[in-house]
Backbone as JSON, one array per atom type, in Angstrom:
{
  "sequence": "XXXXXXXXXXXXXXXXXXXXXXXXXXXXXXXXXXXXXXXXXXXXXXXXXXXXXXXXXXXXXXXXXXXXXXXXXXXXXXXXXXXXXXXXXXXXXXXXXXXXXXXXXXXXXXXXXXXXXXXX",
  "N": [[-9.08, -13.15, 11.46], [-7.67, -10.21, 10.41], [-8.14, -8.35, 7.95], [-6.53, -7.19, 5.09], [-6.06, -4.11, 3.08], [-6.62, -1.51, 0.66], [-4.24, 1.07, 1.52], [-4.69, 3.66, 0.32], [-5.8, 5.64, -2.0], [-5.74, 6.01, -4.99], [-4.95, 6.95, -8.62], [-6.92, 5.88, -11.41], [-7.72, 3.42, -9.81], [-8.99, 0.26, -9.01], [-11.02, 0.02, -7.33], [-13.72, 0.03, -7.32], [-14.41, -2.03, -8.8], [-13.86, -4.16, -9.04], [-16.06, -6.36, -7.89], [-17.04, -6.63, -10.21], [-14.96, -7.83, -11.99], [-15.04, -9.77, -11.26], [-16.3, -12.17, -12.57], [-14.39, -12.5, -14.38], [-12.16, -14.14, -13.87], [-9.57, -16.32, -14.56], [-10.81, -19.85, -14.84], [-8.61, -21.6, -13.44], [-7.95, -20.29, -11.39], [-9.64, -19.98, -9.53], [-10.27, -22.88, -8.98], [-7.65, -23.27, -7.49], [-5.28, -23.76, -8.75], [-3.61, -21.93, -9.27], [-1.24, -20.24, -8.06], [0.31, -17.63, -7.78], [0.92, -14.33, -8.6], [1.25, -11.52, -10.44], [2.34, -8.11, -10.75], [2.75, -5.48, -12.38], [1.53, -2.98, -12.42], [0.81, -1.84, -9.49], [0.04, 0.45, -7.73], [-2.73, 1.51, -6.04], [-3.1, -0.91, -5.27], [-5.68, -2.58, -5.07], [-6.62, -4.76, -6.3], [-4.84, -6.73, -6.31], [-4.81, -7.29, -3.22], [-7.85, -8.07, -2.87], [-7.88, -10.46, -4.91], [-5.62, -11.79, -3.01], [-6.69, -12.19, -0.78], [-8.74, -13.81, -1.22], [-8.08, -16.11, -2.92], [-6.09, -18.79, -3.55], [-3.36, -17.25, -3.19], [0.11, -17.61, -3.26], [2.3, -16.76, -4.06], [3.13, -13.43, -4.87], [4.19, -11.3, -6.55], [4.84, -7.94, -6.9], [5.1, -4.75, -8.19], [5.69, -1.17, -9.44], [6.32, 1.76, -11.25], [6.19, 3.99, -9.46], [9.03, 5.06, -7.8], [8.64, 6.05, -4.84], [6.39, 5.11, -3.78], [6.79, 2.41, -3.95], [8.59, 2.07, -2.52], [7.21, 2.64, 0.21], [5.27, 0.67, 0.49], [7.2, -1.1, 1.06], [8.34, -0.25, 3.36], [6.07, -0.74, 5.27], [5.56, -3.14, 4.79], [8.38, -4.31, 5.85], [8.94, -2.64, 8.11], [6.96, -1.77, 10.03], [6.92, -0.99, 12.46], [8.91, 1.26, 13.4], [7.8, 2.61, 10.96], [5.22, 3.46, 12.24], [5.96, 4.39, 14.59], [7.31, 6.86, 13.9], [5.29, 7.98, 12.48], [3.48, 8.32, 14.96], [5.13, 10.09, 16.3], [5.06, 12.13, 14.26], [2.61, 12.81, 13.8], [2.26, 14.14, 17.12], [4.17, 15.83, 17.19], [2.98, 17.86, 15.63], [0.69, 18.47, 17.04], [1.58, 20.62, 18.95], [2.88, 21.63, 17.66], [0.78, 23.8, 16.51], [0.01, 24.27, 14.06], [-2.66, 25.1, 10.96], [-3.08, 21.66, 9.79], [-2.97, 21.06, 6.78], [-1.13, 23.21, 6.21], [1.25, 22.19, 7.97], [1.56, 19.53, 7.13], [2.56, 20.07, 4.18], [4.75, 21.45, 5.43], [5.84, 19.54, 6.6], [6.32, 17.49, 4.46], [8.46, 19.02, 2.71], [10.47, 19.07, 4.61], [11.02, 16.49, 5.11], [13.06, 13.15, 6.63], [12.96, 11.45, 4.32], [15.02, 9.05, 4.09], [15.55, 7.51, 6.29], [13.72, 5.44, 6.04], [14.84, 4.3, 3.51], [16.66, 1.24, 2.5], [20.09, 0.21, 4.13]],
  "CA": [[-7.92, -12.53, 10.84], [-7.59, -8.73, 9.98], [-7.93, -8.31, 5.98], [-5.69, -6.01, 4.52], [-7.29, -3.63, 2.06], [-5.8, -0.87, 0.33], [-4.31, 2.44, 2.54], [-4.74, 5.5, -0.39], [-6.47, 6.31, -2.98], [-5.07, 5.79, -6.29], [-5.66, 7.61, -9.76], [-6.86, 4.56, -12.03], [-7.36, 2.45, -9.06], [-9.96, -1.03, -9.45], [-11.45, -0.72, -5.82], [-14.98, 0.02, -7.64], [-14.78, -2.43, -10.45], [-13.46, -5.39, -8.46], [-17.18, -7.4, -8.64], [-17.19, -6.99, -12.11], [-14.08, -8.65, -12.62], [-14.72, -11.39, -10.69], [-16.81, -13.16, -13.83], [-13.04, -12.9, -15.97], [-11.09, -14.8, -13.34], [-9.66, -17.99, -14.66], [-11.45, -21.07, -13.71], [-7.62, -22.24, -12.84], [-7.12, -19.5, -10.22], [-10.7, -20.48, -8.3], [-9.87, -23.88, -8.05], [-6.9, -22.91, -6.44], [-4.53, -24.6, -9.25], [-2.74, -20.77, -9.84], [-0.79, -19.63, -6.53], [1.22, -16.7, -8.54], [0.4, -13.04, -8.85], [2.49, -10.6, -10.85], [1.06, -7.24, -10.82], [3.54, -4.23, -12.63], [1.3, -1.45, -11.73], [0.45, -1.51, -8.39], [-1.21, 1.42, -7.5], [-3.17, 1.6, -4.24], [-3.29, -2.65, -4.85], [-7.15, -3.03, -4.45], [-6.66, -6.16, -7.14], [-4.11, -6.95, -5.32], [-5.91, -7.45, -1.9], [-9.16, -8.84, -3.25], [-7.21, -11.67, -4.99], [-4.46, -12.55, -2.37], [-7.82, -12.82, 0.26], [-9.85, -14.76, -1.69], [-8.06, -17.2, -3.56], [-4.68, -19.08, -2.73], [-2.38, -16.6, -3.64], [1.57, -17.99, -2.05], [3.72, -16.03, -4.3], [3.31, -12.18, -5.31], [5.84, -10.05, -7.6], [4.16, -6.71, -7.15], [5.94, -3.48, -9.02], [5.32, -0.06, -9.98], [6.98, 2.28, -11.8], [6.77, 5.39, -8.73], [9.66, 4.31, -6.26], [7.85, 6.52, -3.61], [5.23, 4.33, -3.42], [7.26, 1.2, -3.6], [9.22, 2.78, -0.9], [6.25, 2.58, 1.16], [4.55, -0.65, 1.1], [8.23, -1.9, 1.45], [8.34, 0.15, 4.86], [5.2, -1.02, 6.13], [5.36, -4.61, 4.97], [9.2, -4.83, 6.31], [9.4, -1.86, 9.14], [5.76, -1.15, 10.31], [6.87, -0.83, 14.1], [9.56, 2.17, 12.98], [7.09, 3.51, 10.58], [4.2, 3.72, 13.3], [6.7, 5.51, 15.88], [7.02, 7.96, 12.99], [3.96, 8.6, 12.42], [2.88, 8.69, 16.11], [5.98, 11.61, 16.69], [4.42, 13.57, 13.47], [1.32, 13.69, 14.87], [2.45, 14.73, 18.38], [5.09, 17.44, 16.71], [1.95, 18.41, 14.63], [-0.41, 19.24, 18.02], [2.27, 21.2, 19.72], [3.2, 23.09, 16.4], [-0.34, 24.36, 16.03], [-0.19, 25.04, 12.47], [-3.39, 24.4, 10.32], [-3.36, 20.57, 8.88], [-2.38, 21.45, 5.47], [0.51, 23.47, 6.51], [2.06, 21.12, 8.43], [2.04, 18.35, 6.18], [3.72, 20.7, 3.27], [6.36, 21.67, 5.9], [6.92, 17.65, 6.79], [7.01, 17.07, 2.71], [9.45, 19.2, 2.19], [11.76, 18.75, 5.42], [11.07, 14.88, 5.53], [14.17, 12.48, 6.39], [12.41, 9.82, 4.18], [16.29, 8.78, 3.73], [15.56, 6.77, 7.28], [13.26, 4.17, 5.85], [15.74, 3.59, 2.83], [17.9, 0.13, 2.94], [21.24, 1.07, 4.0]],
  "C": [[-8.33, -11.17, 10.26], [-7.45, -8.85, 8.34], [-7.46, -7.16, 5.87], [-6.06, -5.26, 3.27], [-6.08, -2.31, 1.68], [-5.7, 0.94, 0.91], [-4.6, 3.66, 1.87], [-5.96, 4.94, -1.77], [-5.52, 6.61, -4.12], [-5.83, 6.1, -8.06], [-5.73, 6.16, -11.05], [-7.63, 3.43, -11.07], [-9.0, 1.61, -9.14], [-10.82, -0.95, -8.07], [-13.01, -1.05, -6.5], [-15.75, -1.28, -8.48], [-14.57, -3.48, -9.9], [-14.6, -6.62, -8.42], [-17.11, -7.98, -9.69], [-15.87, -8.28, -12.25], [-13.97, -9.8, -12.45], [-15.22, -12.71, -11.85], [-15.06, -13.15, -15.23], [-11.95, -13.26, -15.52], [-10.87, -16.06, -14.29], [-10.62, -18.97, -14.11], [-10.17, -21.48, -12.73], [-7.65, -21.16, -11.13], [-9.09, -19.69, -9.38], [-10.77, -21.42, -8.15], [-8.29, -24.12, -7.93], [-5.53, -23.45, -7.46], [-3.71, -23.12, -9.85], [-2.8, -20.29, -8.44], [-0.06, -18.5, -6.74], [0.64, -15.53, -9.1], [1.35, -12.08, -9.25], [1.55, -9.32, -11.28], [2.33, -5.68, -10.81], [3.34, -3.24, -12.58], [0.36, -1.43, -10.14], [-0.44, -1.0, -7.87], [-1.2, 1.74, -5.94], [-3.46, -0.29, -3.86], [-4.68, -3.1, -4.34], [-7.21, -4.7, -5.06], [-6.06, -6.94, -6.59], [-4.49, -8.35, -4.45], [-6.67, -8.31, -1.82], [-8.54, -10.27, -3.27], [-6.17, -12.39, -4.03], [-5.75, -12.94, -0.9], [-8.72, -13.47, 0.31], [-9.53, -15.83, -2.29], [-6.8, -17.53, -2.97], [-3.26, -18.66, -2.92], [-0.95, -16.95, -2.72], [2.51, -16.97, -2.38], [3.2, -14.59, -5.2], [4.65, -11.62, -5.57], [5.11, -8.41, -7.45], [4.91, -5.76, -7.07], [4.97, -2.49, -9.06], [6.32, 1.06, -10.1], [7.48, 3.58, -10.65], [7.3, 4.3, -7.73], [9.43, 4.89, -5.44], [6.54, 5.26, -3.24], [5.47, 2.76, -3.39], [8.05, 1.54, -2.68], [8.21, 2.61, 0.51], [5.52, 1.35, 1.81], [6.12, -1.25, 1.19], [8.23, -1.83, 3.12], [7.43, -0.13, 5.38], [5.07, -2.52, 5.91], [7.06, -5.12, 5.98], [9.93, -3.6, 8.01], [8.08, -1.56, 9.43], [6.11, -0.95, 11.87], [7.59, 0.74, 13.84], [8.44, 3.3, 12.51], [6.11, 4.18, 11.57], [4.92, 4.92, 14.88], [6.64, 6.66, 14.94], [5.89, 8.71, 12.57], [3.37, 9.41, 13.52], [3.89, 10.54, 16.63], [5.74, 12.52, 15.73], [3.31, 13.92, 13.79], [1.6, 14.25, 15.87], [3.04, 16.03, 17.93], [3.84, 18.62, 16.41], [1.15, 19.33, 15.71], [0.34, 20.16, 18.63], [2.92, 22.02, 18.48], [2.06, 24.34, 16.59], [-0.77, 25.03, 14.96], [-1.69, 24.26, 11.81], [-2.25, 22.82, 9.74], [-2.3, 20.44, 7.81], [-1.14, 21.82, 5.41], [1.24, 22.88, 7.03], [2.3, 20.25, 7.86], [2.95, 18.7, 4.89], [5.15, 20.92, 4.29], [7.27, 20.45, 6.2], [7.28, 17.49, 5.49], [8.06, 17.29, 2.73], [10.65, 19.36, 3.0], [12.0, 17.18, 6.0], [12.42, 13.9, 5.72], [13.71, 11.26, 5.84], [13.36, 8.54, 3.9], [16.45, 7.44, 5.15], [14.88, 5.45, 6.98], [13.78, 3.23, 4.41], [16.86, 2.45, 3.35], [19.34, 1.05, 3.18], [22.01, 0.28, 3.24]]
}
C-alpha cells in the first residue's frame, strides 16, 4: 500500500518533531482502543499522516482556519482525477508558453479558475 505523507511545506509544520512525540501518545491510542482524530489546524497534516498510518485511526475531523488549503485536500481527496488533468494541461500550457517558472505560476495565480474545483 502507497502511504500518504504530506504534499507542502507548512510554516509550523511537525514533520521534524514527529519521533519525539511518539513517547506522549496515549497508551489508549497504541492499543488501538482510540479510532478518532480531530485535528483544527491542519497545516501540511504531517501528524495527521503519521497517526492515521500507524495506529487505527477510522474517523478523522480535520479543519483549518485557511479555506484555500481546505479547498485543496478536499479536491484531491474528492476530485483527484479532475485535479490531475489540471495540473497535467498547466504544465503543457506552461512548455509552450515559454515563460521562466516563476512567471508562469504568478500569471496562473492570478488568472486561476479555482471557482472549478468549488462544490456547486
Amino acid at each position: 500500500m502507497i502511504k500518504a505523507r504530506p504534499f507542502l511545506k507548512w510554516v509550523g509544520g511537525k514533520s521534524q518533531l514527529l519521533e519525539q512525540f511518539e513517547n506522549y501518545y496515549p497508551q489508549e491510542l497504541r492499543k488501538g482502543l482510540i479510532d478518532s482524530y480531530v485535528e483544527p489546524f491542519l497545516g501540511g497534516g504531517a501528524l495527521f499522516f503519521q497517526l492515521s498510518q500507524r495506529y487505527k485511526i477510522t474517523k478523522a475531523y480535520l479543519s483549518d482556519l485557511n479555506k484555500d488549503l481546505v479547498l485543496t485536500y478536499q479536491v484531491i481527496q474528492q476530485r483527484p482525477d479532475e485535479l490531475l488533468d489540471f495540473l497535467l494541461t498547466d504544465l503543457l500550457v506552461q512548455q509552450l508558453v515559454l515563460l521562466p517558472i516563476q512567471e508562469y505560476h504568478l500569471l496562473i495565480k492570478n488568472s486561476c479558475n479555482w471557482h472549478i474545483f468549488l462544490k456547486n
